[in-house]
N, C-alpha and C positions, 0 to 999 in steps of 0.2 A: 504494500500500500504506500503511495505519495506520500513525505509530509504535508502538502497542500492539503490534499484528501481528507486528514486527521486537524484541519484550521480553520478558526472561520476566524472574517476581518471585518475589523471596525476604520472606516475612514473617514477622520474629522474636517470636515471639509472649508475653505476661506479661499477669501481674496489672493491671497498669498501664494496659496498651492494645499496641496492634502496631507494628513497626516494619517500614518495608518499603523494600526493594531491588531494583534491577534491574537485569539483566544481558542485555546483547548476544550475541546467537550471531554466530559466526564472519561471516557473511555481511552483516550489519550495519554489523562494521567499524568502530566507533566509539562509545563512550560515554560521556561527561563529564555534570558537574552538579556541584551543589553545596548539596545537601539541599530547597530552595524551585526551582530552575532544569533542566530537567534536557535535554538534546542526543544527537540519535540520528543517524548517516549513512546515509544511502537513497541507494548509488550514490554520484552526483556532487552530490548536494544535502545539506544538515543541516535539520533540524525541529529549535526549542526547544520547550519547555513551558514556558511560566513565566504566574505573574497568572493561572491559568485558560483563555489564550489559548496558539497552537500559531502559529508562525513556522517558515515553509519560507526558506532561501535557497543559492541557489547561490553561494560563494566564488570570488574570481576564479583564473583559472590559473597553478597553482604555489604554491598558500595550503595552509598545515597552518594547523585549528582544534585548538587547544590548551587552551582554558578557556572556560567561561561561570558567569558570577558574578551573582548577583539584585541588583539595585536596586529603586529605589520604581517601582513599575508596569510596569516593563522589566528587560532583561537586558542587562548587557555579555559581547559574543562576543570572545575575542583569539583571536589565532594568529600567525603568520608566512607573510612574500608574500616570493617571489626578485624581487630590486630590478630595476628595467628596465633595467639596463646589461646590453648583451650579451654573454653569457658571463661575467657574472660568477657568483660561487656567496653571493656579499652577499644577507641578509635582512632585511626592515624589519617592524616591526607591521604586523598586523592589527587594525582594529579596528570593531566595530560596533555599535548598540543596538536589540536584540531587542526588539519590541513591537507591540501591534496595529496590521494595516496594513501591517507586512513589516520589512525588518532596514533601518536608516538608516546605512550608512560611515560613519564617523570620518575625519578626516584621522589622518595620522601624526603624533607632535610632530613638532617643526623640528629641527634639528641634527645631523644622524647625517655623523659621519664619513666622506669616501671610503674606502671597502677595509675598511671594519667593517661590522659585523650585530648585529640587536636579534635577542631573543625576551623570552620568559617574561615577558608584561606579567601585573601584578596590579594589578587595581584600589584605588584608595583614596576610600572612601564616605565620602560626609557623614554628619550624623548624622541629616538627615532623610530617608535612602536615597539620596542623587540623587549621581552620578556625582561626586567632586572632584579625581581624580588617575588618574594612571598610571606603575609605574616597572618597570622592567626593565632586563634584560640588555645589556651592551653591548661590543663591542671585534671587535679581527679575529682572535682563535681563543678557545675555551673558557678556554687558560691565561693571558690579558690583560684579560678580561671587566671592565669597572668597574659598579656598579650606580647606575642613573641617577631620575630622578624630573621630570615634570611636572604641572603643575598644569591644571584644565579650569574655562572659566572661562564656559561651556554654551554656548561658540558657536569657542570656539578654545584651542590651547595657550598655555601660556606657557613660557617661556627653561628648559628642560633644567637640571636641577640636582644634581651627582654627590653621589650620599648616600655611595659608598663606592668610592675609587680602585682602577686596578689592582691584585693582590696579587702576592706571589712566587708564585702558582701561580690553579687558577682559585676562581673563586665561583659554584656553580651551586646549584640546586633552591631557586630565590627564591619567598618565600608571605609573604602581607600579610592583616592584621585592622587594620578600624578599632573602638578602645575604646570603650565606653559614655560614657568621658568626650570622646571625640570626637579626640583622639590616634590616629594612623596610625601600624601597625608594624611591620615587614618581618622575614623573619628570612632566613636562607640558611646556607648550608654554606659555607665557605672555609676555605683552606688557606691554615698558617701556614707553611709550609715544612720542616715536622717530618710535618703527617697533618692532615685534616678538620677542622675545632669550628665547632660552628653558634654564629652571630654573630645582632644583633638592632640595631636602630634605629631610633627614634622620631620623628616630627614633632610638634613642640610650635611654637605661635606661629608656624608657617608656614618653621620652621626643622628641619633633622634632625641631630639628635644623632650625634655618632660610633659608626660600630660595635662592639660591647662581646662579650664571649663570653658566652653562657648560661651555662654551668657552669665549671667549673677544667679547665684545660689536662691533658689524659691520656695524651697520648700513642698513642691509638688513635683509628683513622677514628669521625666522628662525622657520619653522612648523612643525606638527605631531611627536613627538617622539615618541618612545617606546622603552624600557629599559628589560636589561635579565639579570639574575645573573649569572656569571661565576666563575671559581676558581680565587682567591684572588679580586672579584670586578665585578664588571658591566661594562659590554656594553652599550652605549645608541646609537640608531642611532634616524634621526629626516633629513627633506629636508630645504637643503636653497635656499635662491634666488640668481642667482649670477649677475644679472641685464639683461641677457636675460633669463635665466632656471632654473628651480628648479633639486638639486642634492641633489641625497643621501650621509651624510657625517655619521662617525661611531667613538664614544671618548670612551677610556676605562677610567673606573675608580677604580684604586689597592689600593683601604681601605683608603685614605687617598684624594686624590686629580685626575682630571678627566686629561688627556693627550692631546694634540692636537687633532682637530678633523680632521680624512682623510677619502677624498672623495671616495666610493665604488661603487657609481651607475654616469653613466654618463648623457649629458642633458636629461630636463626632466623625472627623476627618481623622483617618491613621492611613498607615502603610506608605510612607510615601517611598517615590523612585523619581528618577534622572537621565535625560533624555540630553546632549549637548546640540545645542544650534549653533548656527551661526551670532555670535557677539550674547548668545545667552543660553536658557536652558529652558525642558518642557519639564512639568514636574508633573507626573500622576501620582493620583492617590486616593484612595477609598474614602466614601464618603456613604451618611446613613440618613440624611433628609432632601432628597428622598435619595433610596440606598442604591448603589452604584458604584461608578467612576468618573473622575473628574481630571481633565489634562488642563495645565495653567498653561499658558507663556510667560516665559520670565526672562527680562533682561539682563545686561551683567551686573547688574546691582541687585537684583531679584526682587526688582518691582512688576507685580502683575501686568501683562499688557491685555489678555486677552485670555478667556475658559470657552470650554465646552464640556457638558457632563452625560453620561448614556446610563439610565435608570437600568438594574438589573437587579432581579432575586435569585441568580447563579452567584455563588461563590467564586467563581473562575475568575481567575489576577489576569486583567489584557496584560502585554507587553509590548513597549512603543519599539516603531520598527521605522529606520531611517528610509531615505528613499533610495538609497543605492541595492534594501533588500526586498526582493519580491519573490514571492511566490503567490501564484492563483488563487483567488476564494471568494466565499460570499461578502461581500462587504454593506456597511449600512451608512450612511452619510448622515453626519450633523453640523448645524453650523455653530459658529463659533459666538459666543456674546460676551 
């Protein structure tokens, strides 16, 4: 069976030109990407798209596929493999690079822990696309997780490098963007031992900065971010809690320091994701009045310019899909307000 065959598409229609998404029916089972890459599950095998070219591969047994992220000509696939100790419930990376010709394994980095597990790897791109890192998740339960980082040196890892120790509680929903000026930068949610504040950190000179809080301490859960690289800086957006709803808030960061953060999704908006335009970014992200999805435009400051939202009572997460990717399918057009 096609990927097409197993998609249906959503395209946001404007003045401008079209934006288009696509969604997994139930039976599919899986849909990830990341605007240029995009990953479908057929059964027990996954197909990328990426470069023009279509990659089938079977994961080994006991692998959850978790991300695939575009590089220059290829695709990096993560996920997570159960460790080959018997009866252990321990995970290690997956990792792989999607391209013509088929999917090539990664080794794991070196160094994991007995009686600990990785996940949430994110890559960290050069500036000429090509693979230069990997850091994630690490520790033996969610609430001890330290966030780790190594470096790929195109033929092997190098020595594990903790960008950010355990905390008093955990650190999850890790997303990474590398800068235009060629700086790597992580953000995550951790807990200060009061409630959530997403954290961020940088690699400059092959070094990473301490983790810093995006905004002022509130005292209310601050979840899921995820981070895009724009001209002169980053986007991050991430939901908070405002004591009845969780809301999408959106803080730029211009090379030096992050701005106030303002609210782009109204109650009950979560999940958001990152989409790069030209001179800004498209941000989707779930919303529950009335229940759906909702695509922003956002400038390089991550001022709103324009929405469009598709009411739904499927579960299914679209994935924005740039226009260099296509494949065939139903599509439904809305306009933009």
């Amino acid at each position: 069976m096609a990927p097409s065959s197993q998609l249906r598409w959503l395209a946001l229609s404007s003045s401008l030109g079209v934006l288009t998404c696509a969604f997994a029916p139930a039976f599919a089972g899986q849909l990830l990407g990341d605007g240029k890459s995009l990953l479908v599950k057929e059964g027990d095998r996954y197909v990328v798209a990426s470069g023009g070219a279509e990659v089938a591969f079977v994961p080994p047994a006991h692998t959850e596929v978790e991300a695939v992220i575009t590089l220059d000509r290829k695709a990096l696939v993560s996920g997570v493999t159960k460790a080959k100790a018997e009866g252990s419930g321990e995970t290690e990376l997956f990792l792989g690079l999607a391209e013509r010709g088929g999917l090539t394994p990664l080794p794991a980095p070196p160094g994991r822990r007995a009686g600990e597990s990785r996940q949430q790897a994110v890559a960290e791109v050069a500036a000429g696309g090509e693979l230069a890192g990997v850091a994630w998740l690490e520790g033996t339960k969610s609430t001890s997780f330290r966030v780790m980082s190594s470096r790929w040196s195109a033929v092997s890892w190098g020595e594990p490098e903790e960008v950010a120790p355990a905390g008093p509680g955990s650190q999850q929903a890790l997303a990474g963007a590398t800068l235009d000026d060629g700086r790597a930068m992580l953000v995550w949610a951790r807990f200060d031992g009061a409630d959530d504040e997403i954290v961020f950190a940088l690699c400059e000179g092959g070094r990473w900065s301490a983790p810093r809080a995006i905004a002022e301490d509130n005292r209310v859960p601050d979840i899921v971010p995820t981070v895009v690289a724009v001209p002169g800086g980053a986007l991050a957006a991430w939901s908070r809690y405002d004591g009845h709803d969780y809301r999408v808030l959106v803080a730029k960061f211009d090379g030096r320091a992050w701005g106030a953060p303002v609210e782009v999704g109204g109650a009950g908006s979560v999940y958001p994701s990152f989409h790069r335009t030209t001179g800004g970014a498209r941000l989707l992200f779930e919303s529950s009045a009335p229940h759906g999805w909702t695509v922003t435009d956002l400038d390089g400051s991550g001022r709103a310019l324009r929405r469009a939202s598709l009411e739904r009572d499927s579960p299914e997460r679209p994935v924005l899909v740039g226009d260099d990717l296509r494949w065939a399918g139903e599509s439904v057009r809305l306009r933009w307000n």
